[in-house]
N, C-alpha and C positions, 0 to 999 in steps of 0.2 A: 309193540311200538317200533317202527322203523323207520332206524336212526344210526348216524353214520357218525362214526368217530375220530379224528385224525385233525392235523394240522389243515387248513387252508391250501388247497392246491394239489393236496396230495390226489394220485389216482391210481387204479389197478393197473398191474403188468402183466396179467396171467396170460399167459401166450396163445394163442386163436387163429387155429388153421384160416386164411382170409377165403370168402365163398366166394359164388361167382353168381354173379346178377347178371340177367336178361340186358343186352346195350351197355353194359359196362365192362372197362376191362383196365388193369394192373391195381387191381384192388388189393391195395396193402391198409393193414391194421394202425388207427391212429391212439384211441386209447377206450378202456372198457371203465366202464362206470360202475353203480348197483345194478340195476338192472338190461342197462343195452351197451353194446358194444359198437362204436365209430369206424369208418375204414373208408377212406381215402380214394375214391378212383375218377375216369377217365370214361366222362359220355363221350359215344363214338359216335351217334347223330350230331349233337350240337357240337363235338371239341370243345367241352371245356370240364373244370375240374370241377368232382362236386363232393360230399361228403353222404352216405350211407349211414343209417344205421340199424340195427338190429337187435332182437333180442338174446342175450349170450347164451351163449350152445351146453355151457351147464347146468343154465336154470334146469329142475325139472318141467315138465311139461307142463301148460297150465291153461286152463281156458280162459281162467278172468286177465289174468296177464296178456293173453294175447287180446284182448278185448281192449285191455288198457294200455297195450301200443297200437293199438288203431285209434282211439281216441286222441292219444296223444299227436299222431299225423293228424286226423281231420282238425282238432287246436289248432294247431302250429298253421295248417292252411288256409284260415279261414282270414287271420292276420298279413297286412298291409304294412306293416312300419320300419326303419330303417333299424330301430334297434332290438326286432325281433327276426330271427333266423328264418326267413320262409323257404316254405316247402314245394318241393317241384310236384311229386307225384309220389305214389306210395302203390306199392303189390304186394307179392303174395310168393315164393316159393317153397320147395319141398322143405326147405330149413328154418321155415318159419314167415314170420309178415317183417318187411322192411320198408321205408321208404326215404325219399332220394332228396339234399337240401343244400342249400347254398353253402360251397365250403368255405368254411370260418379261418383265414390263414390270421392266425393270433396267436396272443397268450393267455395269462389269465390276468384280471383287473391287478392284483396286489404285486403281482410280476410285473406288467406296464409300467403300474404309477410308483414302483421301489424309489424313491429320494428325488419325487417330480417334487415341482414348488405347490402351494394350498391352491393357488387360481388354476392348474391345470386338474388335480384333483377333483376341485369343484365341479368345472367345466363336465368332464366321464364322467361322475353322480348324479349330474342332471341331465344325461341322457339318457342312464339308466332309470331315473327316475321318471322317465317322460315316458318311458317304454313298458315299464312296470305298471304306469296307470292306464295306458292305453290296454293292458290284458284286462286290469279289472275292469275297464267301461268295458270291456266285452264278457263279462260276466267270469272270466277267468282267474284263480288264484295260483300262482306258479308253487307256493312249498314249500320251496329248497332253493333260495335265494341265497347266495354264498359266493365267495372268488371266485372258485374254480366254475361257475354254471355263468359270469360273465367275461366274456374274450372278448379281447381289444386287437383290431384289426393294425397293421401296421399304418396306416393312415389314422388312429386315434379315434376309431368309431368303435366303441363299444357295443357289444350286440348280446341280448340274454337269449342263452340258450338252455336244452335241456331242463323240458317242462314233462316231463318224467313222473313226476307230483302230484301231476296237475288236481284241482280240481272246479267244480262249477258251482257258481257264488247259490244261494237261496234267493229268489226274488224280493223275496220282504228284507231280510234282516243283513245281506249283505256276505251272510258266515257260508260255509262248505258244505255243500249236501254231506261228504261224506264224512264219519267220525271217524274221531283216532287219530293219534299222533304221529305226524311223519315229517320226514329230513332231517336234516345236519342239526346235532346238537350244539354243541356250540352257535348254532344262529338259530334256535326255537326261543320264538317268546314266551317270557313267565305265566301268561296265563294256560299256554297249551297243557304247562304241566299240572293244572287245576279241575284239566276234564274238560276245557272250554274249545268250541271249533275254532278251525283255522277261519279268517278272515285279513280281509284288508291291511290293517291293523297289524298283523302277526307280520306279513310281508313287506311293511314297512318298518318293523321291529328288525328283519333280516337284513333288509339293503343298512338300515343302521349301525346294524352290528360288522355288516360286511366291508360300509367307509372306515369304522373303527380300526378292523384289521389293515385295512390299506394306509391308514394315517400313521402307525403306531408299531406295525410291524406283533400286533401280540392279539390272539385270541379274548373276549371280555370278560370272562372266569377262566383262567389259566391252572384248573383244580386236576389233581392227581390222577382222584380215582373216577369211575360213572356215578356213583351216589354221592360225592362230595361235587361234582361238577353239576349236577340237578339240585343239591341245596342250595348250592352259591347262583344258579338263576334263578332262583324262587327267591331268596330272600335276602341276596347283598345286592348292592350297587357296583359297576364297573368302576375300575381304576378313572380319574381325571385323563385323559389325554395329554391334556401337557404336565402332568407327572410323569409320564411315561416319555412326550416328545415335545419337550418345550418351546418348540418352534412353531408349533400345532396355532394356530390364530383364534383368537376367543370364539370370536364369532361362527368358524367352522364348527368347534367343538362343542355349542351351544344347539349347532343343529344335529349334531351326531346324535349327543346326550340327549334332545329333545326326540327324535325318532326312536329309541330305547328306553324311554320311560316305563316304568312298570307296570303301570295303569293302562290300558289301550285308550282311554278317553282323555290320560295326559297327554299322547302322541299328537304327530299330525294326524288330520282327519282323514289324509289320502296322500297317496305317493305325488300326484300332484301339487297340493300345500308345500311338500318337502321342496318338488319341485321349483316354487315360488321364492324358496328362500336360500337355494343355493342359488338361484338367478340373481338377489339382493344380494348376498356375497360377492357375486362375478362382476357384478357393476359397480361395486365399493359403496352400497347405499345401505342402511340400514334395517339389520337381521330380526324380525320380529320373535323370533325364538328365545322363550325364555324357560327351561328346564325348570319343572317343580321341582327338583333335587335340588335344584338351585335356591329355589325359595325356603324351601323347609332349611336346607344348609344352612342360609343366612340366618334365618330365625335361631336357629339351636345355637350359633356361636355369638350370636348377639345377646341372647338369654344369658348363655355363661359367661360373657363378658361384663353384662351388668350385673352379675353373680360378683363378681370379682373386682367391679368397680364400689359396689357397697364396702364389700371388706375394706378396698384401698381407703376410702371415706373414712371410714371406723378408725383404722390405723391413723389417720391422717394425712397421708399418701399423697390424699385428693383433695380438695376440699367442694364444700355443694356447690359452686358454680361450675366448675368443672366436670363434675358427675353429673348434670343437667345439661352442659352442653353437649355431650359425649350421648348421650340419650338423647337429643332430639337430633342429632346426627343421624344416628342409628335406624329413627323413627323415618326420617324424610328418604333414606336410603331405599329400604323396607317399601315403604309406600312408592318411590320411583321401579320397582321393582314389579307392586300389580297395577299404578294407577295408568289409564287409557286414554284418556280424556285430557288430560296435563298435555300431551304429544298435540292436542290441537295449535297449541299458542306458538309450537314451536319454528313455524315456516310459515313463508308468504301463501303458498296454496290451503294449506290448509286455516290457514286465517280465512281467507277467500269461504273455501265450504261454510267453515264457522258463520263467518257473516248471512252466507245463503241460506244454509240452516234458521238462521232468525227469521231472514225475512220471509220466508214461506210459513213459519211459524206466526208472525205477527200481523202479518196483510191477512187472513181468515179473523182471527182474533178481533181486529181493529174492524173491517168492515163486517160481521154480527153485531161488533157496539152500537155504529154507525146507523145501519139499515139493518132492524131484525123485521122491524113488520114489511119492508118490501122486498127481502128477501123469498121469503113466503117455506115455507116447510120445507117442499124438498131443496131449494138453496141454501138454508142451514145447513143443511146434511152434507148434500156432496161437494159444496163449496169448498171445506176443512176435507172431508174425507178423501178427496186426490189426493192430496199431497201427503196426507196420512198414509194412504197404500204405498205411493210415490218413496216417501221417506225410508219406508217399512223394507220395501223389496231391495233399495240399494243399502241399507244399510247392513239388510242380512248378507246383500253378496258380499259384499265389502268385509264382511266380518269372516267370508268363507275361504276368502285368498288370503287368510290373514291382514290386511291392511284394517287392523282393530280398530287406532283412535280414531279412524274416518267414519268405519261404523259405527261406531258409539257416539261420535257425532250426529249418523242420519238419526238413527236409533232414538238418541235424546227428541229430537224436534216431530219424530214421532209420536213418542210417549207425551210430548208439551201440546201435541194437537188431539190428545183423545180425551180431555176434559172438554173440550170442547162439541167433538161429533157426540159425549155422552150428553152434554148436557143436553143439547138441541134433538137426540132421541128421545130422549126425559120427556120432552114438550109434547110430544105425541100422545104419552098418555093420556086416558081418560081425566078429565078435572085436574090435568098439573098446567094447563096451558093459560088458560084465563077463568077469571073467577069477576061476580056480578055483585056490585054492592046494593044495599037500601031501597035507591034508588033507579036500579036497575041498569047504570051502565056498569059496561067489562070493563074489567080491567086485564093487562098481561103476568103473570108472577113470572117478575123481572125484579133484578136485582134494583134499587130504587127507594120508595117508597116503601118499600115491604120490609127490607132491612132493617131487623131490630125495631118495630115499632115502641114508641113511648107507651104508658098506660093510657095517657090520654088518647090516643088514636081508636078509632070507631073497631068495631068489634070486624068487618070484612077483610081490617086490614091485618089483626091480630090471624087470622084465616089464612090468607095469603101466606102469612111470614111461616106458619104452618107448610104451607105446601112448597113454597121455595125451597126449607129447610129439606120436603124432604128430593128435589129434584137434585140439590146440591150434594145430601145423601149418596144417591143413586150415581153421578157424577167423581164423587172423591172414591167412591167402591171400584169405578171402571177404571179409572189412574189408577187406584192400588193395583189394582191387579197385574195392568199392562205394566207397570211399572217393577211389581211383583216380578213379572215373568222377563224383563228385558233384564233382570239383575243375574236372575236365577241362570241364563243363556251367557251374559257377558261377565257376569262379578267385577262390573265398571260401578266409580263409588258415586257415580252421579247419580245413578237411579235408586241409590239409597236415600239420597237427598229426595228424590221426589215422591218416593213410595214412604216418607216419613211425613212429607208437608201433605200428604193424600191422607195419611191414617189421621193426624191431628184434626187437619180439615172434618171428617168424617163425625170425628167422637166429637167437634162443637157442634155438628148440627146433630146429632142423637142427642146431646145435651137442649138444644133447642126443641126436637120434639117432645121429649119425656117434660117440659115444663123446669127448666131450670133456672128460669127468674123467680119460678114461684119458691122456691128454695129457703130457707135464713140465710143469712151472710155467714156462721160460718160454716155451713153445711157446703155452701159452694166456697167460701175459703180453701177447705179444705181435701172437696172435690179437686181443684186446681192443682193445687199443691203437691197432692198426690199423684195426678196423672202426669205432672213435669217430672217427678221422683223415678215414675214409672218408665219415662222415657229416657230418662240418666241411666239408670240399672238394663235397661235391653241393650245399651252401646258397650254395656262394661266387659258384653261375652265376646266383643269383635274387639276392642282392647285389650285385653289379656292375650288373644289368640294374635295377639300384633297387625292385625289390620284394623289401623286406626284411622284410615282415610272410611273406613264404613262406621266407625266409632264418633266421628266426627257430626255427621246430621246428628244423632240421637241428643247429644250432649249439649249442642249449641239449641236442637228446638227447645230442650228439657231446661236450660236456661235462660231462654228467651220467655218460657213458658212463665218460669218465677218470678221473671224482672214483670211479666205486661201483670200476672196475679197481685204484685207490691202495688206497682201504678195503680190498679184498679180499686183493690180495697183498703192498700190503705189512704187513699184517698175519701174514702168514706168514712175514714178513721175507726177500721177494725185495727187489733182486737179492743178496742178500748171503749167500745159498741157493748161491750157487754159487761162495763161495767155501769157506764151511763146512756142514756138513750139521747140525750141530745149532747153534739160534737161540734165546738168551734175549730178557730183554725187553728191554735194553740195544740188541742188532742188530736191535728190529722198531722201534725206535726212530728208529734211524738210516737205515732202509728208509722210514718215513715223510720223516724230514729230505730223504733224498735225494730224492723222488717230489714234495718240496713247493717243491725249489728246482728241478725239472723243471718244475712249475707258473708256477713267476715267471717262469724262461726263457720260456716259452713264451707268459705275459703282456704282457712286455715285449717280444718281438718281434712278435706281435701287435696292441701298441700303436703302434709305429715305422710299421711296414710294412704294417698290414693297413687294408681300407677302413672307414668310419667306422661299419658296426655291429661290425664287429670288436675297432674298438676300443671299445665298448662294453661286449664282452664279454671283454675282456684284464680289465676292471676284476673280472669274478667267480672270472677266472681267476688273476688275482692274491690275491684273498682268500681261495681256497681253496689257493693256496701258502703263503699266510702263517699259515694254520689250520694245516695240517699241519707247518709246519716251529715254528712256536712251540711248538705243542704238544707234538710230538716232544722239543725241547730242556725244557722245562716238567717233562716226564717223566724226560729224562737229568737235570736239577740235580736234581729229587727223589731220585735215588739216587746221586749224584755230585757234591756241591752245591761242592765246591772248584774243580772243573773247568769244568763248566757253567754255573753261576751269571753270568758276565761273557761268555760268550757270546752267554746267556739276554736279558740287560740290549744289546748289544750287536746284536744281530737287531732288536731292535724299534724301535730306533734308527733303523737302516739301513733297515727297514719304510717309517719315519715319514720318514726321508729321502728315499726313493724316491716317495713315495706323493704329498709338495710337490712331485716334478721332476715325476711326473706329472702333476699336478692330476689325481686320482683318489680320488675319496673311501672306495672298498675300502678300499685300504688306509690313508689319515690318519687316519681314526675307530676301526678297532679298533689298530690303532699307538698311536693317544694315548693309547685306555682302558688297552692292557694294561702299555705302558709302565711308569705310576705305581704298578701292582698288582706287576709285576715286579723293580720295584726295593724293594718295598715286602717282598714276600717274601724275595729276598737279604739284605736288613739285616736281619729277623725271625731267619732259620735263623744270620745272622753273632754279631749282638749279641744273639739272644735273651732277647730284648724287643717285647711289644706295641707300645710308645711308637714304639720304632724304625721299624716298619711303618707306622702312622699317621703319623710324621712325614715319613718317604720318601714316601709317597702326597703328600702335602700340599705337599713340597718338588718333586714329580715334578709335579701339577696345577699349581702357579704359576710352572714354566717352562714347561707347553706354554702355559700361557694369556699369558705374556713373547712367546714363538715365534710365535703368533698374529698379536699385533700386530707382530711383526717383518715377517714375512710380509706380512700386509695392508698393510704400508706400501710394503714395495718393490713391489708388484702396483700402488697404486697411481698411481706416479710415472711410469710411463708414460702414465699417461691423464690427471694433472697437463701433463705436459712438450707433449701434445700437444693438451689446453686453450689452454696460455698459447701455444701456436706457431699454434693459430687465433687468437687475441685480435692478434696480434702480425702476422699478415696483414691482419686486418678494417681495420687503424690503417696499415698501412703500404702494403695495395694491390698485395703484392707474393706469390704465390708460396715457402712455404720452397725448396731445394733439392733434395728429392725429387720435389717437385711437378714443380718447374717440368723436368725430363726426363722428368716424365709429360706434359706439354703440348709439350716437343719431341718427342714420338712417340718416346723411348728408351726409354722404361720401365716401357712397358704404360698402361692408366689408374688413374687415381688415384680412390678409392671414392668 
């Protein structure tokens, strides 16, 4: 393993008789590295100054060394750029191979930039960085990226030298023909020390490490010994920056940290990307860098903070609205953190995209509705599929310079046009395009006619709805996929939204092929029921892992899933289907009531138990219990008004009861509205009388608005009591009694 140990900057002094080269002359010794030594002199052709270097005079003899400073000349010469050192020429003497290069009158980067301000810092990082990517497009990995191998000219041009290292990229994979680990410890990436080659990656790990030192003044494991200095980059994290130099600006040290990530696939993709976003630094525009230490960070303290916001709760500390708002804080935090797509709405251009986005998306769409048959086959196809590729290739660029939420924009309209190019490949199949009835004319299996036919409809079209089903099949499979695959690339939560409405789509037409009218009612009840269940439980593993903008599609289909399964059967007045075979309105009634207080159940255990997007969604889950079950009863007093009427009054009650234990505003808002309306109507149908209606209403509004203030007063007496019990320590110097067994280490900490 060779590998250089020392502070930043530091170089050899061993003393070196200076040689004498062919054309050159007062060649004095400037400084000896590992392996070559620099010297200073005076072309007598040109007059001008240049730098030398050499292999030092007490390597042993070596052939592959001298192999690998001829390499290293022909590198160095092959290069054109301002911030790589080029090469005049290179020979051969009895002392060895040298060759002759433009003298660098500088320092080293971390000496330049000692107490510059962040925008000059920038500025040198991103020309080292412009320069570092131009060696890899040339197939080139320098190694040993560090301070001292970047000198900054007194004019402020920084230039990388000494590729000493070097090596040449693999053509497929990007990594180092050669194995083995080499250069400065202190700036070797963590995977080198796993056996893994140098690549790209690794040298964008070094320039990271190497802004670190120039920001900060400190090496990124600052460990004693060599085996504690190789545990600590295998398996700690760097100090923060602005721990160290808190004048460090976020945003710089967000790209630091993000080029030292310890994953090479967390980093940037290329010294270029780095490049891109010290540029949005330098213009004061917005750093897409977001460090996964960053992410995972937030998570772990957010975890142990809602650790400790429970206990406050328990204690009484907190009380639950409180500990819910504090959590959805937490949540939208977290989520602005990976969401990509949010960043559309946020400016006038990118609204602009947004807009364009649709309409390339809807003018395909709108004209197949339009003209399918004079389109004719191939206008199906490539009519969407332009803008399909169109979409696809700026999207991925856009996504490669980091500019995410624009990609994920193209990205999106995309994936929204490839149901479309599937479906119209669908039609090319054998027998999916048109089918011939009885009578022998065609018909097209187009969405239409064919859709869901009745029993009544003639047996061609029962056929048809067959073969739609399965073109529709083959169409939600081609969305999943792309959609699949545009997630798996961006982990944008949009395309979880559409690779959910793809998979639902999918399983109702396999449920259409397999015959699932033919079914009993509660065979597909229960079908139903189960695959919304199914859909609730796959978002639960993106909620717990606190990405719950991916948690979000599962839960809202797997609810949507419930509410259309209630509309539909109990509208047939399951389950009460099995206990009588014929059902008036009275039992689809009850079929709703029953399915609406399924809903509140199933809200309110949700709210106890489930984690906090959960209960979020208990709250919709409960308003669509209370839709169904009021209504239902709404319906029963209308035809029953002696019976139901005090039940009717009575439910909404207990609505409004339930909805203050919850603090859940589903249900206290349409509880309070319907409330007055429904007492308002009982006295109508009792006393019939207008007046009575009006007056009910009137007398039903100025109790909830009594109950309001009730309410608000007792909420607020806790945050009185624990006012005056601050006042009452500030005077007294003392501790209440909860505290002070948070300060004897009984009882956790006190917030």
């Amino acid at each position: 393993m060779a590998t250089e140990q020392g502070q930043p900057g530091q170089r050899r002094t061993d003393i070196e008789a200076p040689p004498a080269f062919p054309g050159l002359s007062a060649v004095t010794r400037l400084e000896t590295g590992g392996m070559g030594t620099v010297f200073r002199a005076w072309q007598d052709d040109l007059e001008r100054l240049v730098a030398v270097k050499t292999l030092r005079a007490d390597l042993p003899e070596s052939a592959a060394l001298r192999e690998q400073f001829k390499r290293e000349a022909h590198v160095l010469a092959q290069f054109d750029h301002p911030g790589i050192v080029p090469v005049y020429y290179a020979s051969e003497t009895e002392r060895g191979p040298y060759y002759v290069m433009r003298l660098i009158e500088g320092m080293s980067v971390e000496r330049h930039l000692a107490g510059a301000p962040a925008s000059e810092v920038a500025t040198v990082f991103r020309s080292i960085a412009e320069a570092l990517d131009a060696a890899h497009r040339g197939g080139i990995l320098h190694r040993d990226v560090k301070p001292a191998n970047i000198l900054v000219e007194p004019g402020g041009r920084p230039v990388l030298v000494d590729f000493g290292l070097f090596a040449r990229t693999l053509p497929g994979d990007g990594q180092s023909a050669d194995a083995g680990i080499v250069g400065t410890l202190d700036y070797l990436a963590p995977e080198l020390l796993e056996s893994e080659r140098h690549s790209p990656a690794s040298d964008v790990y070094a320039l990271g490490a190497t802004l670190y030192v120039t920001l900060t003044g400190c090496v990124p494991f600052p460990a004693d010994g060599f085996v504690q200095k190789l545990r600590a980059i295998r398996d700690d994290d760097p100090a923060c920056l602005r721990e160290l130099r808190p004048d460090v600006p976020r945003p710089l040290q967000a790209i630091c940290l993000k080029a030292m990530e310890r994953s090479p696939a967390d980093r940037y993709e290329s010294a270029d990307e780095l490049r891109r976003d010290l540029d949005r630094f330098i213009n004061g525009d917005l750093v897409l860098a977001m460090p996964e230490r960053s992410r995972s960070l937030l998570r772990h303290k957010f975890a142990r903070h809602l650790s400790d916001h429970s206990e406050w709760e328990r204690q009484g500390l907190l009380n639950e609205q409180q500990c819910a708002s504090l959590r959805h804080a937490y949540e939208h935090l977290d989520e602005q953190q990976r969401g990509f797509l949010r960043g559309v709405f946020t400016s006038v251009p990118n609204l602009l995209l947004l807009a364009g986005v649709m309409v390339i998306v809807f003018g395909p769409v709108l004209l197949q509705a339009m003209a399918w048959e004079e389109l004719g086959s191939a206008g199906r196809i490539v009519l969407p599929a332009l803008p399909l590729l169109l979409l696809t290739a700026i999207g991925a660029q856009r996504w490669r310079v980091l500019e995410r939420r624009r990609g994920a924009a193209c990205l999106t309209g995309a994936v929204l046009l490839t149901p479309v190019v599937a479906f119209a490949l669908a039609d090319l199949l054998p027998g999916l395009s048109t089918l011939v009835d009885a009578a022998g004319v065609s018909h097209p299996v187009l969405p239409g006619e064919l859709w869901l036919p009745t029993d009544e409809a003639p047996a061609w079209a029962h056929v048809g709805a067959r073969l739609l089903a399965t073109k529709l099949l083959l169409t939600a499979a081609a969305t999943f996929l792309a959609a699949v695959l545009a997630y798996r690339h961006t982990r944008s939560a949009v395309f979880a939204w559409i690779f959910c409405l793809a998979a639902c789509g999918g399983v109702l037409q396999v449920g259409q092929l397999v015959g699932w009218r033919e079914l009993s009612l509660p065979w597909r009840w229960l079908g139903a029921v189960l695959g919304s269940a199914a859909l609730i439980a796959a978002g639960l593993p993106f909620d717990r892992d606190w990405r719950r903008d991916r948690a979000r599609p599962f839960y809202a289909l797997g609810l949507l899933g419930l509410v259309g399964t209630t509309i539909a059967y109990a509208s047939e007045g399951f389950p009460l289907t099995l206990l009588r075979a014929d059902v008036g309105l009275v039992e689809k009634a009850w079929a709703h009531l029953l399915h609406g207080l399924g809903f509140v159940t199933a809200g309110v255990l949700a709210h106890h138990r489930g984690t906090a997007l959960l209960r979020e969604t208990a709250g919709a889950t409960l308003f669509f219990g209370f839709s169904f079950s009021v209504g239902s009863l709404s319906a029963l007093a209308a035809e029953q008004a002696g019976l139901y009427d005090p039940l009717l009054v009575a439910s909404c009650v207990a609505f409004l009861l339930l909805g203050l234990a919850l603090h859940t505003n589903w249900l206290v808002l349409p509880s309070a509205v319907i409330l007055p309306l429904a007492v308002g109507g009982v006295s109508q149908r009792h006393l019939e009388s207008l007046w009575a209606w009006s007056g009910a209403v009137v007398i039903g509004g100025a109790t909830l608005v009594l109950l309001s203030f009730r309410v608000g007063a007792r909420r607020t007496q806790p945050e009185a009591s624990s006012q005056l019990k601050a006042q009452g320590e500030r005077r007294t110097g003392q501790p209440s009694p909860p505290e002070r067994r948070a300060h004897d280490g009984t009882a956790g900490t006190a917030p």
